[in-house]
C-alpha positions in Angstrom: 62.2 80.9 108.0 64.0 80.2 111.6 66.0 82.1 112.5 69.6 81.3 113.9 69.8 81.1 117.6 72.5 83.7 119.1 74.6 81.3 121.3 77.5 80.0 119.8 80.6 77.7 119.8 84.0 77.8 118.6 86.3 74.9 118.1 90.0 75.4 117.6 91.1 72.6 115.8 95.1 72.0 116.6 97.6 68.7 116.9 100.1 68.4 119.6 102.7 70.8 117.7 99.9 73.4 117.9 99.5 73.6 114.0 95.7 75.1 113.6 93.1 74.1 111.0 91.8 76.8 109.4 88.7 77.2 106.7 87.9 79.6 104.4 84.2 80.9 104.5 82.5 79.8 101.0 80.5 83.1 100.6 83.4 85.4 102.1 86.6 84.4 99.9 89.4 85.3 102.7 87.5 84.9 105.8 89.6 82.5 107.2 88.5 80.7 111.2 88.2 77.6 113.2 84.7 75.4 113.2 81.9 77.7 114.5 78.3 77.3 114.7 75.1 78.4 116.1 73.0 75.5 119.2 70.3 74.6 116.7 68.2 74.6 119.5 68.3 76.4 122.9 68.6 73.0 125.2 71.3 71.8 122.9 74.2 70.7 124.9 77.3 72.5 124.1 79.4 69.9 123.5 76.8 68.2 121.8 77.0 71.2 119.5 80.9 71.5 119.4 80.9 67.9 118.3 78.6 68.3 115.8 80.0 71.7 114.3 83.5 69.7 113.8 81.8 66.8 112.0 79.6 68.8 109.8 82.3 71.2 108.7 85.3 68.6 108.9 84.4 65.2 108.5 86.3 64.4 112.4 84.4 62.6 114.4 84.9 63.2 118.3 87.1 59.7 119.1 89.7 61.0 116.7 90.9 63.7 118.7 90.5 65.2 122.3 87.2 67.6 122.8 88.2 70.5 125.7 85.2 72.9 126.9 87.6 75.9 128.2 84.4 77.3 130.2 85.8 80.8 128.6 82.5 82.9 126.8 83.0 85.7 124.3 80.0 88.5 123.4 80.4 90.3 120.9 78.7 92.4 117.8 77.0 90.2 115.5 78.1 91.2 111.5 75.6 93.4 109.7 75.9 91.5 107.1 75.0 88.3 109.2 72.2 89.9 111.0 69.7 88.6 108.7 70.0 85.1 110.3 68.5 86.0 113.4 65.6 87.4 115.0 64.7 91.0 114.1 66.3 93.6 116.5 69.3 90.7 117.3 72.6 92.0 118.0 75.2 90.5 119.5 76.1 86.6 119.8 77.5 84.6 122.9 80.3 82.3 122.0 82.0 79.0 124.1 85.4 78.2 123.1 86.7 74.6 122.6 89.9 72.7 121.2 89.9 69.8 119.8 93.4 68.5 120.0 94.7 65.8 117.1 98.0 63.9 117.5 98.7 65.1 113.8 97.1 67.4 110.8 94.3 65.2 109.5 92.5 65.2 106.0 89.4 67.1 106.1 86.0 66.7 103.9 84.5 70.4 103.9 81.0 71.3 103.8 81.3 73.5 100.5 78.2 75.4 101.1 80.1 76.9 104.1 84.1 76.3 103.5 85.8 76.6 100.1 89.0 75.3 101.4 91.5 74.1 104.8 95.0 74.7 105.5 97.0 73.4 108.8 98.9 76.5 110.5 101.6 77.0 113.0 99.7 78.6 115.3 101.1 82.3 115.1 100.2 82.7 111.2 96.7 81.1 112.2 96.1 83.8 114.8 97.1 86.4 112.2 94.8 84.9 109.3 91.9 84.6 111.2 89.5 87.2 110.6 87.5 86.9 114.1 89.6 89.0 117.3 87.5 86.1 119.0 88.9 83.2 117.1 92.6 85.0 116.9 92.7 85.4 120.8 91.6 81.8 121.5 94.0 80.6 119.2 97.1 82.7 120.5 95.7 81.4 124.0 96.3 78.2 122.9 99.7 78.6 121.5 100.7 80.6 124.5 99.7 78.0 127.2 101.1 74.8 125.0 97.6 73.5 124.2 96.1 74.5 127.6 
């Protein structure tokens, strides 16, 4: 087994009225975030990786919409229930947050081993749903600077 590598992105998915897509972890009914995902290998790029979290777990391909590295990096606590995935005595992640801005919401296609459903937010009740003080702060970020 590999194990997951602890560097991270997150993408914040919003349109230019700063509605926010949201999906809801498969195997944690009411864990609700943005796109996230581990660099499947330690030379990935990260916007190689942000590009490829958002079209593995959405379907949206990177000309549909604007990709924006934010050069902002979060550490934090990795889940004991999540520890598993990585190397024995791993304990804490690194993040890089994205957007990736949409004129509009868009139809998704979901990757239902990880995401049992999507819904477009304004993005105060995203902030609020999300589960992640990481992904909540990005997104209220966001709203607060009009889409940086």
């Amino acid at each position: 087994m590999s194990h997951k590598i602890p560097v991270s992105v997150l993408v914040v998915i919003h349109t230019a009225a700063l509605d926010i897509l949201l999906l809801e972890r498969a195997q944690r009914p009411g864990y609700w975030q943005s796109v996230t995902g581990s660099l499947d290998r330690l030379d990935e790029p990260l916007e190689h990786a942000a590009r490829r979290e958002v079209l593995e777990e959405t379907g949206l391909v990177a000309e549909q919409g604007r990709l924006r590295r934010w050069n902002l990096v979060n550490t934090f606590e990795i889940y004991g229930h999540w520890r598993h995935r990585f190397a024995p005595g791993t304990t804490h992640n690194t993040e890089h947050v994205f957007s990736f801005a949409l004129p509009e919401p868009r139809p998704v296609a979901l990757a239902p081993q990880e995401h049992r459903a999507a819904l477009w937010l304004p993005w105060r009740e995203a902030a609020q749903k999300c589960f992640s003080w990481s992904n909540r702060d990005a997104i209220l970020l966001l709203g607060e600077r009009g889409g940086l």
